[in-house]
C-alpha positions as CSV (number, residue, x, y, z in Angstrom):
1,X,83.9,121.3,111.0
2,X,85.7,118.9,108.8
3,X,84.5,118.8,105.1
4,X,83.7,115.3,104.2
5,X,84.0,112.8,106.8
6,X,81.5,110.6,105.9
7,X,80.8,111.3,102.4
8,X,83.5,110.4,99.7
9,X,83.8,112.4,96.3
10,X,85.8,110.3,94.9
11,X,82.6,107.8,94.9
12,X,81.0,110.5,92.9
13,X,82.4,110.4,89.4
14,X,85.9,112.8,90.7
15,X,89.2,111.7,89.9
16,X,91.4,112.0,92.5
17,X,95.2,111.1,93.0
18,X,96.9,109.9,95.8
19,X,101.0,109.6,96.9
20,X,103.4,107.3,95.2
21,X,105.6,104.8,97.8
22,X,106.2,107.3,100.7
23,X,108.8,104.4,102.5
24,X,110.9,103.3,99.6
25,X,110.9,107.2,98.4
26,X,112.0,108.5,101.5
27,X,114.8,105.9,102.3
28,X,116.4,106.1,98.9
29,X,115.6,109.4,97.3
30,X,116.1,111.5,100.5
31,X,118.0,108.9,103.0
32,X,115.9,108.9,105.5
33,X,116.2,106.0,108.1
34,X,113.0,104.3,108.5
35,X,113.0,101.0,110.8
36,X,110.3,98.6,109.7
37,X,109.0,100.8,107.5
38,X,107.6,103.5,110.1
39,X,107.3,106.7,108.2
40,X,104.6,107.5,111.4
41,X,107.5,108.0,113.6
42,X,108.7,111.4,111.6
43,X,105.1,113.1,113.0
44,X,106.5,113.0,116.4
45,X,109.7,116.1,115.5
46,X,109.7,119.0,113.8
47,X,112.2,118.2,111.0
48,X,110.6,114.5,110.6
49,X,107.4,117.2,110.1
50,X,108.8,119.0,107.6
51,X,110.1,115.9,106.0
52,X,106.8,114.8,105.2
53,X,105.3,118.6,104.1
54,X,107.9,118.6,101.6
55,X,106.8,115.1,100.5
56,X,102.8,115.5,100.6
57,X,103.1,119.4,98.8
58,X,104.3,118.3,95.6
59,X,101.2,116.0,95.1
60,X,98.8,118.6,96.6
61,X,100.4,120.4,93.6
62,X,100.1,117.9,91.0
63,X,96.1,117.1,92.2
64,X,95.9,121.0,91.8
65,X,97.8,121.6,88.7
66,X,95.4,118.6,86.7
67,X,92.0,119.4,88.3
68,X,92.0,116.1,90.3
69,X,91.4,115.7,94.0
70,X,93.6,114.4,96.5
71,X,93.6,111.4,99.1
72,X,95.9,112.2,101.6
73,X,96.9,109.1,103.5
74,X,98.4,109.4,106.8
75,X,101.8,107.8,107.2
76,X,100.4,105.5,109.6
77,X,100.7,101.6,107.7
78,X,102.9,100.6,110.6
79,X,101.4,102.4,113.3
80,X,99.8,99.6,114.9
81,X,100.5,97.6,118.6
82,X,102.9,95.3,117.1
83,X,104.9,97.2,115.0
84,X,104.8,100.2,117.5
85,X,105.7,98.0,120.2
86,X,109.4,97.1,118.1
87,X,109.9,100.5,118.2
88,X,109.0,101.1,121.5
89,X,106.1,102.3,121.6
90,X,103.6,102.3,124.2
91,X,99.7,102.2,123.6
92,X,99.5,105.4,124.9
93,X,102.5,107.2,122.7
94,X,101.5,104.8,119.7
95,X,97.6,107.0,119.9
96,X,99.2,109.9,120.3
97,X,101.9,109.4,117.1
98,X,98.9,108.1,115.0
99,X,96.6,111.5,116.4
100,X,100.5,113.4,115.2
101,X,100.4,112.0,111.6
102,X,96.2,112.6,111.2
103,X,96.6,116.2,112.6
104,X,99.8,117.2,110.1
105,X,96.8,115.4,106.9
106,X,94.8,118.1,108.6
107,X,97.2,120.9,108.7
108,X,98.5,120.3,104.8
109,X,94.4,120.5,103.7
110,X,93.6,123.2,105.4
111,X,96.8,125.3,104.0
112,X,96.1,124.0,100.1
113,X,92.1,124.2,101.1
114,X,92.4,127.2,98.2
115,X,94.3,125.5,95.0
116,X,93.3,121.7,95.9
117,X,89.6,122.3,97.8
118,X,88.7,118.3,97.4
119,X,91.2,116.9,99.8
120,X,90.1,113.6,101.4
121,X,92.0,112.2,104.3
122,X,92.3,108.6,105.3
123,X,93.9,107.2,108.3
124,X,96.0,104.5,106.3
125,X,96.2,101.1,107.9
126,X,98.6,98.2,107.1
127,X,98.8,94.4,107.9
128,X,99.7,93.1,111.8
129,X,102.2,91.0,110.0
130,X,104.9,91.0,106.7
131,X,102.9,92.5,103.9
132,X,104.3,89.8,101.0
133,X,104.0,87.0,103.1
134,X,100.3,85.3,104.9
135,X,101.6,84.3,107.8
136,X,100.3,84.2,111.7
137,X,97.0,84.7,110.0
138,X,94.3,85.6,112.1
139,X,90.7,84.7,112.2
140,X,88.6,88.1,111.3
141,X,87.6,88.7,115.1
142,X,91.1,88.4,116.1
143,X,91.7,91.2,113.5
144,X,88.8,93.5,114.4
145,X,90.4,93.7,117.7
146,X,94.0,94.0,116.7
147,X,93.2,96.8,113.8
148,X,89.9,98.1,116.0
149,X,92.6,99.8,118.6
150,X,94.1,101.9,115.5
151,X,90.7,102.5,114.0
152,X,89.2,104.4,116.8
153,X,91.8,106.6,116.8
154,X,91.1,107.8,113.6
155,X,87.7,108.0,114.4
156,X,88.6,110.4,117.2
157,X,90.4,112.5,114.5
158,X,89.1,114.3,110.7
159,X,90.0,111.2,108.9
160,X,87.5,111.2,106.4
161,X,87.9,107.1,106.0
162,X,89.9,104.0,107.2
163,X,92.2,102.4,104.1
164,X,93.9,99.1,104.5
165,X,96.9,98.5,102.6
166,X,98.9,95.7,101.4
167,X,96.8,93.0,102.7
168,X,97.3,89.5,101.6
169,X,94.7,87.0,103.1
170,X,90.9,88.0,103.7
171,X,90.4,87.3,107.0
172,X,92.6,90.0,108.1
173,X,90.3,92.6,105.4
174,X,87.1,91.4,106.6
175,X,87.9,91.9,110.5
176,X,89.3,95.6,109.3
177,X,85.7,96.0,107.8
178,X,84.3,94.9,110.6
179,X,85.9,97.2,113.0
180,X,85.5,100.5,110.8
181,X,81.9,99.6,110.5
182,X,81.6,99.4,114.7
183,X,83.2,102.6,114.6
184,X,81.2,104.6,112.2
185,X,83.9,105.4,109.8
186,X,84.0,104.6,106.0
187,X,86.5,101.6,104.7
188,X,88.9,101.3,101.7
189,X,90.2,97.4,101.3
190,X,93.3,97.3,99.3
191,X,95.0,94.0,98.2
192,X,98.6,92.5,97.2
193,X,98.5,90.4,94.7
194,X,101.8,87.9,93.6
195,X,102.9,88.0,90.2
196,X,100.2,84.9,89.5
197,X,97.2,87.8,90.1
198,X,96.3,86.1,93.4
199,X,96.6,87.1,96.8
200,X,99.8,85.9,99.1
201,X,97.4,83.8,100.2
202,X,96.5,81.7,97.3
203,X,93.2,83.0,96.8
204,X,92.3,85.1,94.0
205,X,91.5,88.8,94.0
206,X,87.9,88.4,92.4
207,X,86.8,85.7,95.7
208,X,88.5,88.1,97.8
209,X,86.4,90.2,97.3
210,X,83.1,88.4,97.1
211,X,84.3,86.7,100.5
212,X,84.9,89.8,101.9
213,X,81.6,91.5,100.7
214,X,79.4,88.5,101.7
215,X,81.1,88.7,105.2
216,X,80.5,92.7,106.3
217,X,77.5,92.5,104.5
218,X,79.3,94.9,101.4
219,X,81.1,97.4,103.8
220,X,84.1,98.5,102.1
221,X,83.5,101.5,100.0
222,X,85.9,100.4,97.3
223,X,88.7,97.7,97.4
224,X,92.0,99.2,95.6
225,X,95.4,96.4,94.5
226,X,98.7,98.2,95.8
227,X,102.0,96.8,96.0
228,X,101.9,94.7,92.4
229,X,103.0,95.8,89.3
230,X,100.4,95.5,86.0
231,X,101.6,93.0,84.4
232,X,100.6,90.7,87.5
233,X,97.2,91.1,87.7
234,X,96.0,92.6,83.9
235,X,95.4,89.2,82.9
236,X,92.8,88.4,85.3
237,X,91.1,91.6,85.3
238,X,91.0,90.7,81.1
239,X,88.9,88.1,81.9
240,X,86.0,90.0,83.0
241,X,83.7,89.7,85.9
242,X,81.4,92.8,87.6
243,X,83.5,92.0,90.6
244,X,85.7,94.5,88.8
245,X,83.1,97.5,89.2
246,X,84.4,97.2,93.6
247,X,87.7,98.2,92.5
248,X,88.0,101.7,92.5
249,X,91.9,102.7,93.6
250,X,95.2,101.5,92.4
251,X,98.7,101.7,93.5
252,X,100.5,99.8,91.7
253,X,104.5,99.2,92.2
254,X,106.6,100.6,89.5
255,X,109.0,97.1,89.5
256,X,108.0,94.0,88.0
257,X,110.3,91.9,90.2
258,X,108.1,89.3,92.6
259,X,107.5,90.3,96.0
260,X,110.1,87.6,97.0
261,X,112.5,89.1,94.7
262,X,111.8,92.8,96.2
263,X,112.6,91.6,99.3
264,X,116.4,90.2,98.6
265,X,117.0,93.5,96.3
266,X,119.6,95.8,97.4
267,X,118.8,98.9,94.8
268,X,115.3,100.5,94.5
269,X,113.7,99.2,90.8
270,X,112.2,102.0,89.5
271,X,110.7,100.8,86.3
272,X,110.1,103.5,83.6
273,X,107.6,106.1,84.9
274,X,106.2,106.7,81.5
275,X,105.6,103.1,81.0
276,X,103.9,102.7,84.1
277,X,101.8,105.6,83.0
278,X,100.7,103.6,79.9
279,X,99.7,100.5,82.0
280,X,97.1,102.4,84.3
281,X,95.7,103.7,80.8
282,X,95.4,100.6,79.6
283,X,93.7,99.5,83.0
284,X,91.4,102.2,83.4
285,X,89.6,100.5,80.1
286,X,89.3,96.7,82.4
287,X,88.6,98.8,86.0
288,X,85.5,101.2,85.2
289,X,85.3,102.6,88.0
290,X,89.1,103.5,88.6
291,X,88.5,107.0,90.3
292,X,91.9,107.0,92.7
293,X,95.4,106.8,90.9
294,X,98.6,106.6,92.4
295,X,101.7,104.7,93.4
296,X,103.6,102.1,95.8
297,X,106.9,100.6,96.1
298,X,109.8,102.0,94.0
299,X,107.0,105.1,92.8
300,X,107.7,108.9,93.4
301,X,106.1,111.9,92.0
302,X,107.2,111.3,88.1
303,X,105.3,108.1,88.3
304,X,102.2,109.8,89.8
305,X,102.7,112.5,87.3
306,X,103.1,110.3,84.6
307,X,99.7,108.5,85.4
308,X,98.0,111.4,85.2
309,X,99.1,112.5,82.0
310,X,98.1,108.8,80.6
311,X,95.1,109.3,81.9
312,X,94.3,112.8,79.8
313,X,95.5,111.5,76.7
């Protein structure tokens, strides 16, 4: 029987770490083609398997070498009906890749179940549409059914909880609640936030997040920011607000460049790990209850390292 499932250490006081930007990694560092984004379709061979072992082990062994637990997030964001339909994907063969990527999440905690025994997995969701841009928005029943396909395939697996990344209008976040909630399965709600501090959207992260709680009736577990860099968002967390104590992850990009501006670069901006490092440390005194550290666009292991290390100092 799986370990957790339904209870979350990292809501218990645990630090944990998590992965830095698995797509932008993998396409730059190790040239590996991903269309749209689609690190799911490497589950499907075995060298796209071993591909992703050799990526996931090294932060099994940083969570092991600094005491931390892991949350080991499938390399599903685009494995949903849209995106799997561009790549050709059927219903049928889109469940089976997203039961592939949950199954290797499996495989890695049971091998490291020894050195790093507080492993949580999460069957990692991302938006139906572009992550930097609200657009085709839909109403949040509209997005409990879109998402609710991808969700109950999780639940069919030993994903331990949903997480929804790189979200950038609420309707979208409170159908995802909705739909883990039908299907019995714990929810993270993870936000993008422009270099303003508010959503793509308009809307700001702290009625976000109120919206979304007054809407599911508090569902989510945590919320978590990805895919913005510090300096875009430490200004409004500065300004206080217990809306603060629901945030419990961040992945945070290691550029400061605006999403717009990310998405005409031709190089990956990989900031100064060491720097970024400082920034969560700084954060973790404006987000007390930052349990879950790690990284997103232009991030790799030295940024997740260097995190940690800010954090013991």
């Amino acid at each position: 029987m799986p370990r957790y499932r339904h209870q979350l250490p990292q809501l218990a006081g645990r630090a944990f770490v998590t992965d830095g930007g698995l797509e932008t990694d993998l396409i730059f560092h190790h040239g590996v083609d991903l269309p749209h984004f689609a690190a799911f379709t490497l589950a499907g061979d075995a060298d796209g398997r071993e591909t992703l072992r050799r990526y996931y082990r090294r932060y099994l062994e940083l969570a092991a070498a600094s005491g931390r637990g892991i949350v080991l997030e499938a390399p599903t964001w685009r494995a949903s009906r849209d995106w799997g339909a561009l790549l050709g994907y059927s219903v049928d063969t889109l469940r089976e890749a997203n039961r592939e990527a949950l199954a290797l999440m499996v495989e890695l905690r049971d091998r490291t179940a020894a050195t790093t025994p507080d492993a949580v997995i999460s069957g990692n969701l991302g938006p139906r549409g572009d992550g930097y841009r609200a657009e085709r928005r839909m109403s949040a029943a509209e997005a409990a059914d879109y998402h609710g396909e991808q969700i109950a395939t999780f639940a069919d697996t030993e994903a331990d909880l949903i997480s929804a990344f790189t979200l950038n209008y609420v309707e979208e976040a409170i159908g995802i609640a909705r739909a883990a909630r039908t299907a019995g399965m714990p929810v993270v709600i993870s936000f993008t936030l422009e270099t303003d501090g508010r959503l793509p959207s308009g809307q700001s992260l702290d009625d976000a997040i109120r919206e979304t709680d007054a809407a599911t009736d508090a569902t989510p577990a945590y919320y978590m920011i990805n895919c913005a860099h510090p300096s875009h968002f430490r200004q409004r967390l500065a300004e206080g607000g217990d809306w603060r104590e629901r945030i419990r992850g961040l992945r945070a990009n290691a550029s400061r460049l605006s999403h717009a501006e990310l998405d005409e670069a031709s190089e990956l901006d990989e900031g100064d790990p060491e720097e970024l490092g400082t920034d969560y440390r700084e954060l973790r005194r404006l987000l007390p209850g930052l349990a879950v550290v790690g990284g997103c666009c232009g991030t790799d292991y030295r940024h997740v390292a260097a995190i940690a290390r800010a954090f013991d100092a």
